[in-house]
N, C-alpha and C positions, 0 to 999 in steps of 0.2 A: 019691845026689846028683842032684838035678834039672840036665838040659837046658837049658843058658842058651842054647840055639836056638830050641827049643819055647818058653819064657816070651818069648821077642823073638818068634817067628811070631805071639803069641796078641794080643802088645801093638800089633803091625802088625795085624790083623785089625779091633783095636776101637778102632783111633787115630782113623777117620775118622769113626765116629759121636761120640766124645768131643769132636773137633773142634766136629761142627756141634752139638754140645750148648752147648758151651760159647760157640760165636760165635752161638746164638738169647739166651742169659744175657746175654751182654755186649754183643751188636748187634743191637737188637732191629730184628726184617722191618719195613719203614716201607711200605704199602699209597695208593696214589693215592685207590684207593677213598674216595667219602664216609663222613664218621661221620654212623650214622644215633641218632637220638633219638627214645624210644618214650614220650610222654607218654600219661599217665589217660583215657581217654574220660570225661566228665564229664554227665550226665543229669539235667537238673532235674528234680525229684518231679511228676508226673501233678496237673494243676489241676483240680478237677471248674467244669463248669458250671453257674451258678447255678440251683440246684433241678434238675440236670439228672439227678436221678433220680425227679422227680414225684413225691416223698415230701410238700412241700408243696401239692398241688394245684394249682392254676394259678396259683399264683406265679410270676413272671418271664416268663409265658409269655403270648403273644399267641396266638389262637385262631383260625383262618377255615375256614369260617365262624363269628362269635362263638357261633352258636346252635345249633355243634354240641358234643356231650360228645365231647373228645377226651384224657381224659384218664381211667383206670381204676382202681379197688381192685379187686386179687384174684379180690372174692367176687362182680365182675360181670365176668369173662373167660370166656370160654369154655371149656368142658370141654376139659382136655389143656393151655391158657396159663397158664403163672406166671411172673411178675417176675420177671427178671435177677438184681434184687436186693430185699431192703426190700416193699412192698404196693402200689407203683403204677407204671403204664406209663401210654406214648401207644401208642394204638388208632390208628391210619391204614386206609383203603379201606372196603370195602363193609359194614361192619360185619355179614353173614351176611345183610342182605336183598341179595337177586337183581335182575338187570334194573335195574341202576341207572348212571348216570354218577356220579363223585364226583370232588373235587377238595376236599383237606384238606390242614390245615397248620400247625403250631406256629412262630412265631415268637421270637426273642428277640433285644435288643438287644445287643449284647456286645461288651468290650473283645478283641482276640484276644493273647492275650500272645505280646510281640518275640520270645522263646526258646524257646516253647513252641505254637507256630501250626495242629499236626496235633489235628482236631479226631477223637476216637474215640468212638463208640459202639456197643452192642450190638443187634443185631435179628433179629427172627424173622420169616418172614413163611411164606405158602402162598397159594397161585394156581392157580387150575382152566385159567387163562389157555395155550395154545399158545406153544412157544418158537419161530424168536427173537421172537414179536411185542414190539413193545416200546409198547402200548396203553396199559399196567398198570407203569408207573414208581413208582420212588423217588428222589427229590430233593433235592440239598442248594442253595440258594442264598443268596448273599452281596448285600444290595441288591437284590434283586432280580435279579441276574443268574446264570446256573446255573452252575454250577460242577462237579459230579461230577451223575451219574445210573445206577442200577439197574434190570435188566429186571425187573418180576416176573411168572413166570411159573413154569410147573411143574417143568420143568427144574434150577431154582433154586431151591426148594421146600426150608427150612431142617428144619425142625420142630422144630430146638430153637434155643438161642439163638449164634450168629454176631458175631464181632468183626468190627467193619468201621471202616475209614481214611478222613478226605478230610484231603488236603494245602492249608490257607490259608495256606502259606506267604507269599502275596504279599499279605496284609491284616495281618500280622505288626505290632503294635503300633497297630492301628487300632481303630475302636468302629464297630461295623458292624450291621447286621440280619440274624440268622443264620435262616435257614428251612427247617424239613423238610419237603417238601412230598410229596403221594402222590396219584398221578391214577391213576383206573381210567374204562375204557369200560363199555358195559350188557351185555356179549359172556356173558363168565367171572366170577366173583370169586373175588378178592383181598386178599388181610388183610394189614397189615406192624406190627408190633409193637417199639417200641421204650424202652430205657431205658439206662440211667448214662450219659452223655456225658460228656467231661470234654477236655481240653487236654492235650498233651504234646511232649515234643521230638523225638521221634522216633515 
């Protein structure tokens, strides 16, 4: 016959967790704490820019100087250069002659989309140019006024192809003049090689 002491010590043992089990069921812990709410981050699809992979030739694109070829297939790059994407690139600087000063540039007029403002493209470049000089740039300008700038120089010497950002955030829903610009001195040279641009949200 069982010990109705031991079955009362064993009931007294596990009365008090039964307790708080049963007042978590029936009374539930009420917390000061905020409720927090974890909504979707939400990303609109990547917009490309018009012809902004030079697959039309100079479509959409303003040239300076007009009378320079700044715009390439393939089959005239330079040994070791291919396209990002697709058969054609913008060539920017010294195009392999020496001793020279340049200042080159593609143009395009462009809406910047409200949601979508960070303008991204791809480039390559190489530079015989000394770091930090900052002689041998790459330029992004809106209107005419600069906005982002890159050294090129050796230091920074890609060789192959590089994703790179500028933030237009604050032309966001504007129609604007977007320009790539690339100035080299007659020092070093300097190549910057670029292709796919396109809009995004982030």
């Amino acid at each position: 016959m069982r010990n109705p002491n031991k079955i009362w010590h064993k009931f007294a043992l596990l009365a008090p967790f039964l307790f708080a089990l049963l007042s978590t069921l029936v009374f539930p812990v009420h917390s000061e704490a905020p409720i927090k709410v974890f909504l979707p981050v939400v990303f609109t699809p990547d917009i490309p820019l018009a012809n902004g992979d030079f697959e039309s030739g100079l479509l959409n694109w303003i040239l300076s100087p007009t009378s320079a070829q700044l715009i390439f297939n393939k089959a005239d790059l330079p040994e070791g250069v291919f396209p990002h994407s697709g058969s054609h690139i913008a060539w920017l600087g010294d195009h392999q002659v020496p001793n020279q000063t340049t200042d080159y540039s593609i143009t395009q007029n462009v809406n910047i989309p409200e949601y979508s403002p960070i303008l991204h493209f791809w480039v390559m470049s190489y530079s015989a140019e000394f770091c930090p000089s900052v002689s041998d740039v790459l330029q992004i300008l809106v209107n005419n006024n600069l906005i982002d700038w890159w050294p090129i120089c050796k230091d920074q010497n890609t060789f192959t192809w590089r994703h790179q950002i500028s933030n237009l955030k604050i032309f966001s829903g504007y129609t604007v003049d977007l320009t790539i610009r690339m100035v080299t001195n007659n020092v070093f040279p300097s190549e910057v090689y670029l292709d796919d641009f396109s809009f995004s949200s982030h």
